[in-house]
N, C-alpha and C positions, 0 to 999 in steps of 0.2 A: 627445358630450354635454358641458354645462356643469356648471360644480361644485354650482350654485343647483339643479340638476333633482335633485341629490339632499335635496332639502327641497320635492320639491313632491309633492304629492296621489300617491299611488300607492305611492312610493319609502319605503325602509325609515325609521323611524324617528329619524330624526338630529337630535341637537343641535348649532345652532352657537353656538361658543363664541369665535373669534378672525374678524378680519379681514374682517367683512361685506361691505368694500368690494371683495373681489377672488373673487366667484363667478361673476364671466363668464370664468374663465378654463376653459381647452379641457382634457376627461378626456380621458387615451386609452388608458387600462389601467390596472391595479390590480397593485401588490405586496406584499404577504402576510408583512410579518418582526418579528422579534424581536433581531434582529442589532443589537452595537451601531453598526457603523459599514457599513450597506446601500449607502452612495454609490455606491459602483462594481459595481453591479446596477441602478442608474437610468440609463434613455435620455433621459429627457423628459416630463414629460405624464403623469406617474401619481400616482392617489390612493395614497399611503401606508396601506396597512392595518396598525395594532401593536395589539398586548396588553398592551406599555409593561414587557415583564419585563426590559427593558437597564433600568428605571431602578432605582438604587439609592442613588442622591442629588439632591439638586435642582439640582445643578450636573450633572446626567447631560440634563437635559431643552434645556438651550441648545448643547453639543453635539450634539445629535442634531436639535435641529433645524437648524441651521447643515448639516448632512452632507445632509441630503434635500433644504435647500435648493438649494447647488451643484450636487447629481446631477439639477437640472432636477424635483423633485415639483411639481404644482400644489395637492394639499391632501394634509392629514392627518388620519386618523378613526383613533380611541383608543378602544380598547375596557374596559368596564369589568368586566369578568367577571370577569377573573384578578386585579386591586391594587385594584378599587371605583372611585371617582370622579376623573375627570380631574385631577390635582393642577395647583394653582395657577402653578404655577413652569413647566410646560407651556405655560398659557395666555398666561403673561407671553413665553415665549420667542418662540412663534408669532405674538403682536402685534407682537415689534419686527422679526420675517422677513419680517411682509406675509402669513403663512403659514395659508391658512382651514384652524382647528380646529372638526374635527367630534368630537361624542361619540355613540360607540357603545353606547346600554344593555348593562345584561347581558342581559336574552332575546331579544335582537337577533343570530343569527345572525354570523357573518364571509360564510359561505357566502351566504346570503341577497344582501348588499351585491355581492357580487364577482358574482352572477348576475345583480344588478339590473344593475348596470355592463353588463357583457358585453352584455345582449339590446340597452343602448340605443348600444352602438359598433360592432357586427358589422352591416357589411353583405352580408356571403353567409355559407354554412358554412365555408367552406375560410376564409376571413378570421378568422371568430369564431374557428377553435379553435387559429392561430398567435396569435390576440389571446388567446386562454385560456393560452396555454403564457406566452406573454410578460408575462401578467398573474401568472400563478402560478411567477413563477420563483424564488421562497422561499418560496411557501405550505406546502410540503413542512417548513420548519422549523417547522411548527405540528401536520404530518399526520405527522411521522417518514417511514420508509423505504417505508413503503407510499404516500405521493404518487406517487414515482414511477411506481410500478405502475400507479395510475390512470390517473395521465394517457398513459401508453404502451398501456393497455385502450382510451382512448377515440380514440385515433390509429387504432387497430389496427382497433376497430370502425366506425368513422364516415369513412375514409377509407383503410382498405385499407393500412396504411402500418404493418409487420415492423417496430419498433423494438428495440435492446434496451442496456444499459448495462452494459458488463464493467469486470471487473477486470484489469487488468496479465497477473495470472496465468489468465485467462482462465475467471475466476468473475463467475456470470449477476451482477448486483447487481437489475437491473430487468429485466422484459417476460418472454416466453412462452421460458421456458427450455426447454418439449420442444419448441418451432418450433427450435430450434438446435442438432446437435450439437455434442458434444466436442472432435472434431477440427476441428469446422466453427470453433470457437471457439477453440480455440486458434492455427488457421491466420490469423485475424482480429488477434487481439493482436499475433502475432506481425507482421501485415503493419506494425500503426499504430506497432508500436514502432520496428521500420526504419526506417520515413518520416520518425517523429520527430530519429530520431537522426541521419537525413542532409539535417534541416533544413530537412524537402520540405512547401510549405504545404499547410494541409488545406484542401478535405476530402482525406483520401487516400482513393484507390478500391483496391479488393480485388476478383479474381475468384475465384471457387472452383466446384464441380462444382454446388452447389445452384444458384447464378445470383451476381449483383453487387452489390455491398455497397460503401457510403461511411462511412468512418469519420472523427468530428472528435471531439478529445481535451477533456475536460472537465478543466480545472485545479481543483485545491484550494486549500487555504492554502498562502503560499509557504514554509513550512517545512520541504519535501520537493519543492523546486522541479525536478520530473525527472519525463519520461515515464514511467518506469519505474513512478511512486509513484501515475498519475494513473489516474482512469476514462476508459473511450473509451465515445462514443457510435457504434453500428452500427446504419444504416439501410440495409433492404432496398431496392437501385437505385443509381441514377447519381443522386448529386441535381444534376449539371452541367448535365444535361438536362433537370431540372425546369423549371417556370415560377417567376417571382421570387417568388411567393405561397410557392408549396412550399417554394422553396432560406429565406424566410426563415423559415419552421413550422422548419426541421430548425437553422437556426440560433439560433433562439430558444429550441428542444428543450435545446441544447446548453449554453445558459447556465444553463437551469432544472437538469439536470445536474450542472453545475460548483459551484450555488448550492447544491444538494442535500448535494455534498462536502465545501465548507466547512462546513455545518452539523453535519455527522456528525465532522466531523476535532475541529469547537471543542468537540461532547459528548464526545469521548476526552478531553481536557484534565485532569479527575480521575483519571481513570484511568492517564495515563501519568504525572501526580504519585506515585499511589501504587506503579505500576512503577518508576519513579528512587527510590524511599524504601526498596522490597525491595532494590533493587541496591545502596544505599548499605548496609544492615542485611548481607549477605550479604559486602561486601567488608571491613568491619570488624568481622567474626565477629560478630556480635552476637548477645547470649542468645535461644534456640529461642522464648520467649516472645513478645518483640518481631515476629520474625518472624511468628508466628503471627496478633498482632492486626491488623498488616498484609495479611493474606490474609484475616481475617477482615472486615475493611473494603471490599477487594478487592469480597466476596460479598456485602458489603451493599450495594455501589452496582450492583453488576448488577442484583441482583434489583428496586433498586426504580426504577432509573433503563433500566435496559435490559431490566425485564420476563424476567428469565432465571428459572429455579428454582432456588434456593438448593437446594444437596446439602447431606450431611453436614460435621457438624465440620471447620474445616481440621485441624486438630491431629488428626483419623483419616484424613484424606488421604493420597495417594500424590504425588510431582511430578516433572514433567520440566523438565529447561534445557537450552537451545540456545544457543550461544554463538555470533555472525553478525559478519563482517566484509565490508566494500567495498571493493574496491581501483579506483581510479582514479571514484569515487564522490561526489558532494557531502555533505557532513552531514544528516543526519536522513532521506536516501534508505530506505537497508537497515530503520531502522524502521519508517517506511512501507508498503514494500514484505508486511515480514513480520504489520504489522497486517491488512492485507489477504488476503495468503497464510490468514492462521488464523482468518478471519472463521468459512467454516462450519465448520472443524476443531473448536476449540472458542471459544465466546463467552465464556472467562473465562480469554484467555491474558493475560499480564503481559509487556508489551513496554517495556523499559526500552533509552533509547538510549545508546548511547557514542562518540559522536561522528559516524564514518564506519559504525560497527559497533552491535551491538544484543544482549541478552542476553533471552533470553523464560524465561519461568515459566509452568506451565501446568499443569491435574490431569493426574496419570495414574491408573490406564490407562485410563478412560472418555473422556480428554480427548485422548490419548497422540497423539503427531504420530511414527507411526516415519522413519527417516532416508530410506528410500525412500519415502514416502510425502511429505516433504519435498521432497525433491529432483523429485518429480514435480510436487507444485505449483509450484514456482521456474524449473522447467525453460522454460515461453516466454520470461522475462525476458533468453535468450540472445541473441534477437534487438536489445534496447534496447543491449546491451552494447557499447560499442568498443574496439577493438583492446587496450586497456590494461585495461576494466575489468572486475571479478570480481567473486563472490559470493560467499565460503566458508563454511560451517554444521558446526557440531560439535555431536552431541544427546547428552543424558548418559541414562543408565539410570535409570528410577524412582527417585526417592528416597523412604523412607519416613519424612513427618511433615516436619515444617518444620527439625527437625534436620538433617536431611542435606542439606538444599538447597546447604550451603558446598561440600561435599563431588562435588554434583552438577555446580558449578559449574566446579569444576578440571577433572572429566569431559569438562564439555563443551568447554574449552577447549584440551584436547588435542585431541580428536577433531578440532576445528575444524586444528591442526597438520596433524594428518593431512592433511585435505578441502585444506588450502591446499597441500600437497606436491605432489598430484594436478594431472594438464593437464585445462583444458577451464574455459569460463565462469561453471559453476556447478555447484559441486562438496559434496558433504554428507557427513561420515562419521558412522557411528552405534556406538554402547557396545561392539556386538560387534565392534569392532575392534580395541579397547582390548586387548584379550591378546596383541597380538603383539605385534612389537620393535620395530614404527614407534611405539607408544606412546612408548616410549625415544627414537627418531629426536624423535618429535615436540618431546618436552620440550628437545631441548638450545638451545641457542641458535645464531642462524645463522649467524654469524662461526663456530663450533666447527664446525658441520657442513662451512661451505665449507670451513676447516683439513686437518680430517681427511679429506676427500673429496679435496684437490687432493694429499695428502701420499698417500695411495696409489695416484693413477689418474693425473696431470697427466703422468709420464712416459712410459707406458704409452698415452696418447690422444695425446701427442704423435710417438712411435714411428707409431704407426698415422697418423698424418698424412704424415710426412714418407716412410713407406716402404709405406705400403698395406696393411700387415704383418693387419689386423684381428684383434689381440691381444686387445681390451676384447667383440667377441664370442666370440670363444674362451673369454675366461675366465667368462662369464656361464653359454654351456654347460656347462664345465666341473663349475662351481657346481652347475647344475641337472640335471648326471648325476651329483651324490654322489660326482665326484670317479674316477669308473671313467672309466678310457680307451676303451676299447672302446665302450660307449652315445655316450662322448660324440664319437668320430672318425668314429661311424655318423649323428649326428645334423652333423655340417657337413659329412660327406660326402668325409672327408679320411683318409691314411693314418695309425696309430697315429704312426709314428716323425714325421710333421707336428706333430702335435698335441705329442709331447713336447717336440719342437724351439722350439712358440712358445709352451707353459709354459714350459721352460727360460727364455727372452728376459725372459719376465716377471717371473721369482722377480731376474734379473739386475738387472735394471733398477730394482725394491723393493726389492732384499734381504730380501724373503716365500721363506717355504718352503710351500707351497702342499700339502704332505703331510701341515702340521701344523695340526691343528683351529681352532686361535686367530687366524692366518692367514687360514683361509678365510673364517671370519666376520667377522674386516675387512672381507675383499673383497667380501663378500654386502652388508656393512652399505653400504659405499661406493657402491657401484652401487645400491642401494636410494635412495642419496641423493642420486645425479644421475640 
């Protein structure tokens, strides 16, 4: 269709306001936003549909139109619902673009336009409904999180075609979460995170016991520019095998996806302001009150921006903090990651970034994220990981009232010592940890640890190197039979007079008396810390 058909007899109610001269040029879809800078979501040949909420100066309207000109739109319809009447400064920008301004009444539908489009550009079904996906690829920033559902309902229905949109940690975001299980879902992230990370282009294919899945990864904003942080799209089949109709419905899916993400990452933007505002109030002790109107804030923009139900008082509240670090990680990854992670956990955690690393605030106990139940969410992320890089999580024990939050915060940033002491990708320790002596290990600094660790063992592991002697397991048994001979020449399986022979070698070599209590808890701590 041409742009003039939407001003003829039948067609929704349009006014034109810019550019008379240029309505023969060619529709070929429709985009849906509110973004201020949609450019790079335009292919060509689309009517721009806005609501005009980017503007907020009149210098906002020659920017934006400059952006949709370059990304190839052939018109723009402006709706007057949300700000009332076309403002002037619009219509000025759009005359010197060449750029036909249409106006949108306000009982005029979006819906209605975007249908009229649709019926007169699709020439079969299979055509129409990748021209519907590619048309609505930021209509979802007008519909929230349930566009997606839709439009993965009407794939599912009208073409047979299993969609669905996970998270990193293998949380449904879009489509028929009981068509999928658990493991089915986890095995999936974990495929796309591999692929990503060994830089294998997509789509990547997955097999699993249900049948065969193609996944291609939907980007957000580049401020968490890592698989790890991203949504994947997973489609039921091979789309290699599809026809180029099909392969571009699932590619065009994936854009509306990604458009979906940025929309949802730029509506965090208040929210993780007032997460960096807790974290800054908490590192410069700041009085429990401050604290408090900041959480109170917190509650006020869920409720009326994310639709949440405000609980009670913060200041009768409970809270939890996790203190997160990345190792070998880009900047604003791990918060990312952990926005995501605490989506359904709870909808009113406080993710505050710090660089490579992340501090979260969140209710307890309704809200409460226990450390295992952490660690289980994080746990597919292993796959994204390379050889260098990690994710370590330290959670603090409820704190009661916005007072303790400082307190809870030190909490978590031991525990987090702990979780980083431990082998393995991704590692979480939780409050009940905190009573042992790794708490201590945890606090010292790491120059001290390596110190004291190489000042009683470097001999002793070097012994055992050069002569085979295995002292450094001896003495661990030793340790762990309370220091009796007998348990412990039964558990290596060696004669008593052996066993005193390479204690004797050891206390030689330290200058430990290993009969003497203070001694052995060195040597516990030591070996604890390699």
């Amino acid at each position: 269709m041409r742009v003039r058909d939407l001003l003829a007899p039948g067609a929704p109610r349009l006014r034109l306001l810019a550019a008379e001269d240029e309505l023969d040029r060619q529709v070929s879809g429709v985009m849906t936003t509110d973004l201020h800078d949609p450019g790079r979501y335009l292919h060509g040949g689309e009517l721009v549909l806005t609501g005009m909420l980017w503007r907020t100066a009149p210098e906002d309207s020659e920017r934006f139109v400059r952006t949709i000109v370059a990304g190839g739109a052939v018109a723009l319809a402006a709706g007057e619902a949300e700000v009332g009447p076309v403002p002037e400064d619009l219509v000025e920008a759009c005359r010197r673009h060449r750029m036909p301004l249409l106006a949108v009444p306000d009982d005029i539908a979006f819906g209605s336009v975007v249908e009229y489009i649709g019926r007169q550009v699709s020439a079969d079904r299979a055509a129409d409904l990748a021209a519907l996906v590619d048309r609505h690829r930021v209509l979802v920033s007008a519909a929230g999180g349930g566009g997606l559902d839709a439009v993965l309902d009407l794939l599912g229905g009208d073409l047979d075609l299993d969609c669905w949109v996970l998270a990193p940690t293998g949380r449904v975001v879009a489509g028929p979460a009981d068509h999928l299980s658990r493991e089915d879902r986890d095995q999936l992230v974990r495929a796309h995170l591999a692929a990503q990370r060994q830089r294998r282009r997509p789509p990547h294919r997955a097999r699993l016991a249900s049948g065969a899945y193609s996944l291609l990864p939907a980007s957000g904003t580049p401020e968490a520019d890592s698989p790890l942080a991203d949504w994947v799209l997973a489609v039921a089949g091979d789309v290699t095998e599809w026809t180029p109709k099909r392969q571009q419905l699932a590619e065009n899916l994936a854009r509306l996806v990604a458009a979906e993400r940025t929309r949802r990452d730029e509506g965090r933007r208040l929210r993780r302001r007032i997460a960096d505002e807790v974290l800054a109030l908490l590192q410069r002790d700041a009085d429990p009150a401050e604290l408090t109107r900041a959480l109170n804030a917190s509650t006020a923009m869920a409720a009326r921006y994310e639709h949440i139900e405000p609980p009670e008082a913060e200041a009768e509240r409970s809270w939890l903090v996790a203190s997160c670090e990345g190792t070998g990680l880009p900047e604003g990854v791990v918060r990312a990651v952990l926005e995501e992670a605490l989506t359904d956990a709870t909808d009113r955690a406080l993710v505050a970034g710090t660089g490579t690393g992340a501090v979260v605030v969140c209710p307890a106990p309704g809200g409460a994220v226990p450390a295992d139940a952490l660690r289980e969410l994080l746990a597919p992320l292993e796959a994204g990981l390379g050889s260098e890089g990690r994710i370590t999580v330290g959670v603090s024990a409820p704190a009661q009232e916005a007072g303790g939050l400082r307190g809870a915060l030190e909490e978590a940033r031991h525990a987090r010592r702990i979780a980083a002491a431990r082998v393995g990708r991704v590692c979480v320790a939780g409050p009940e940890e905190l009573a042992s002596h790794v708490l201590l290990l945890a606090a010292v600094p790491d120059e001290v640890r390596r110190a004291f660790r190489s000042r009683l063992l470097d001999k002793v592991i070097g012994y055992d190197i050069e002569h085979q002697a295995d002292l450094v397991r001896t003495l661990e048994a030793f340790l762990r039979s309370d220091g009796s001979w007998t348990r412990c020449a039964a558990q290596l399986h060696v004669h008593v007079n052996t066993l005193r022979y390479r204690i004797g070698r050891i206390e030689e070599l330290t200058g430990r008396d290993l009969s003497r209590l203070e001694d052995r808890v060195d040597f516990y701590l030591a070996l604890e810390l390699a």
